[in-house]
N, C-alpha and C positions, 0 to 999 in steps of 0.2 A: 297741768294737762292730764297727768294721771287718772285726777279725782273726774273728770270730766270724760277720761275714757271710760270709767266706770258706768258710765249715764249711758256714752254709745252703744255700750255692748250688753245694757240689763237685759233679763232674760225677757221682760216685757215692757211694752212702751208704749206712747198712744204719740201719735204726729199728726202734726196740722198740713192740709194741704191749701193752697188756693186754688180756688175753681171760679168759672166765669161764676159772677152774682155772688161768692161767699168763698166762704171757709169749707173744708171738709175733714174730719178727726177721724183717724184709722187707727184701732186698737193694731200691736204685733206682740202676737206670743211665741216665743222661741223654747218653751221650757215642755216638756216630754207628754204635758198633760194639757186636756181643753179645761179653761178655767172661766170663770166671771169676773168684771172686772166694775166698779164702777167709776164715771169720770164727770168733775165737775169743771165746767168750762165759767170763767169770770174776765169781765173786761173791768181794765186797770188805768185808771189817770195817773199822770206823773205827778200831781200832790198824794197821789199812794189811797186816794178814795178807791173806792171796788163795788160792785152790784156781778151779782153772779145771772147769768145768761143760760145756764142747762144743766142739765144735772140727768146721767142717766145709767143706764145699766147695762153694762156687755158681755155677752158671751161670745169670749176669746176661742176659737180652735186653733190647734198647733201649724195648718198646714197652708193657710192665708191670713192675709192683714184682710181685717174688715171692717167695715164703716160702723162706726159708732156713731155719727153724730152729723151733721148739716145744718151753719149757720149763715143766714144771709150777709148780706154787706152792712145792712141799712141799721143791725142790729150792735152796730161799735158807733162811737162818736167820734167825730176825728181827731180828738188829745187821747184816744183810748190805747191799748193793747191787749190782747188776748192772755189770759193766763190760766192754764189747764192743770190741773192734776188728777191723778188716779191713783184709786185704792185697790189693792189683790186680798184675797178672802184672807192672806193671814197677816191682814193689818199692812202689810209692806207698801209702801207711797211710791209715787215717781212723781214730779213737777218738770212744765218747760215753759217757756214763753213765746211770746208768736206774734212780731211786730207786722202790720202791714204796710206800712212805710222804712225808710230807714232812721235807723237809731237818731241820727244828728236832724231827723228833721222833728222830732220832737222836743217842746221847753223841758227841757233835763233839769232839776232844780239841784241846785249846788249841795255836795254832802254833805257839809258843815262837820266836818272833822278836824278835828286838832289836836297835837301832839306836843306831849312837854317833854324838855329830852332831863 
């Protein structure tokens, strides 16, 4: 839970929202400075194929979240899910994921792990 509150609290962050017809991607900077961000949005099948969907450039100010980005509906497939991340000018990444269904209604393919003791 720690490692994952790390992710809630980064100084910057980009979230997906739904909206009628789509998606909508809101960079938030919380660090003392207006920055650029860039963020590239990829929809993802559960056999782990990927085609990337946008790709674009934001300037971050400190004192609103603002729109980055607007994707329609029609541009996921229905075994897809959305997968975003962004880059900060000094290299630093964030990633999240952004299912439009729930999780169990997706074919989950088994992880094929195995443990010798």
């Amino acid at each position: 839970m720690h490692h994952m509150a790390r992710g809630f609290f980064a100084p910057v962050i980009v979230i997906c929202l739904p909206e009628a017809g789509g998606w909508v991607f809101k960079a938030v900077n919380d660090t003392g400075a207006a920055l650029s961000l860039t963020l590239e949005v990829w929809a993802v099948r559960m056999s782990g194929s990927s085609r990337q969907l946008a790709e674009c450039r934001v300037d971050a100010p400190t004192d609103c979240a603002v729109q980055a980005l607007s994707l329609a509906h029609a541009v996921l497939e229905e075994d897809e899910v959305l997968s975003f991340f962004w880059t900060l000018p000094d290299g630093a990444m964030g990633r999240d994921l952004f299912a439009p269904r729930p999780w169990k209604s997706y074919d989950l393919h088994p992880a094929a792990l195995a443990m010798d003791a």
